[in-house]
N, C-alpha and C positions, 0 to 999 in steps of 0.2 A: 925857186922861192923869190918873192916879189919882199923890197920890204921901203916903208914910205911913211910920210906922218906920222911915228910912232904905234907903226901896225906895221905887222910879220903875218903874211900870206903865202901858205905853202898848199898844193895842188897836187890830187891824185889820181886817176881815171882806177876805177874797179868796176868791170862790168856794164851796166849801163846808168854809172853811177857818179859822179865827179864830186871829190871830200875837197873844201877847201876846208883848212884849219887856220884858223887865226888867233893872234897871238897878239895885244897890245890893246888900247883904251878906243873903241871903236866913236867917233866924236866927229865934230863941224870939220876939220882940219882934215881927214881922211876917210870919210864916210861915202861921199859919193864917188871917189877912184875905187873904195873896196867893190861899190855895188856895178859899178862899170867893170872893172875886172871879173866880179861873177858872170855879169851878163855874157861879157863878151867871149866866155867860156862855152856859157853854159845854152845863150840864146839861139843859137845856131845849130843845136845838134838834139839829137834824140836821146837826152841823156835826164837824168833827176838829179838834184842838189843836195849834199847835204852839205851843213856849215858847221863845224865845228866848234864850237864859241869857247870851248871849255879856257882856251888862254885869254881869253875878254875879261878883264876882274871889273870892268863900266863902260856903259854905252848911253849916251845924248838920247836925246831925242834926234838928231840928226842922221843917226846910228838905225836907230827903231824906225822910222822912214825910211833907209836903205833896206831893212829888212822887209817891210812892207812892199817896194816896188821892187824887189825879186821876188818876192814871194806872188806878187801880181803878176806880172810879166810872165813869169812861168805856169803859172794857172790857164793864161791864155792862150797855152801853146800844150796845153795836157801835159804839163808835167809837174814833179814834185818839189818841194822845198820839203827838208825837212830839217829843225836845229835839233843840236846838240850841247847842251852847255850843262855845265853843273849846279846844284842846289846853290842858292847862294843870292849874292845883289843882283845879277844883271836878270836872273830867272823871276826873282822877286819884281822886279823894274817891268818888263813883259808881260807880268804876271796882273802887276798893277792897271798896265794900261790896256788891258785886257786882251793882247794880241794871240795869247795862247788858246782864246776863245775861238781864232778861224785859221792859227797856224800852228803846222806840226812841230810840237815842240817837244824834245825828248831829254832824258837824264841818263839815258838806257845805253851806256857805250856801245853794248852789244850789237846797236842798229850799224857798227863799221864791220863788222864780221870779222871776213880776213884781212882786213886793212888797216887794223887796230895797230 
């Protein structure tokens, strides 16, 4: 478990699948270490993303640009991103700025299988 800027990042390998779950106000202050820690997980290996958001109750826009260049970055490498957060402001926030329109974004806990 990694924890910094008022974010709690915890990390799982299932399959060919790496769950990071996070936990705290995704913002300027700790957005680009979270999205460097995903990378640095996830750029190197043959694996898909998922993020967990469901403990994010707000995210910046400097937050929503971390989401974007993992979501980029792995696209160019054939692999997936996919979030997980729950019904609510930060879904609503994404939702607004339209990212849900080119990124997989889910509600659906069931996408952790047995990792839940």
């Amino acid at each position: 478990m990694n924890s910094f800027a008022g974010v709690t990042i915890e990390e799982k390998t299932v399959g060919n699948n790496v769950i990071f779950s996070i936990a705290g106000e995704i913002v300027i202050a700790n957005a680009e270490k979270m999205q460097s820690r995903v990378l640095e997980k996830a750029g190197g290996e043959e694996i898909d993303v998922i993020l967990d958001l469901r403990g994010v109750p707000y995210i910046d826009s400097f937050g929503r640009g971390a989401l974007v260049q993992i979501n980029n970055v792995l696209e160019k490498k054939d692999r997936r991103l996919l979030i997980l957060m729950n019904d609510g402001h930060v879904k609503e926030e994404l939702d607004i700025c339209r990212l849900s329109s080119f990124m997989n974004i889910t509600t659906d806990a069931r996408v952790l299988g047995d990792a839940a």
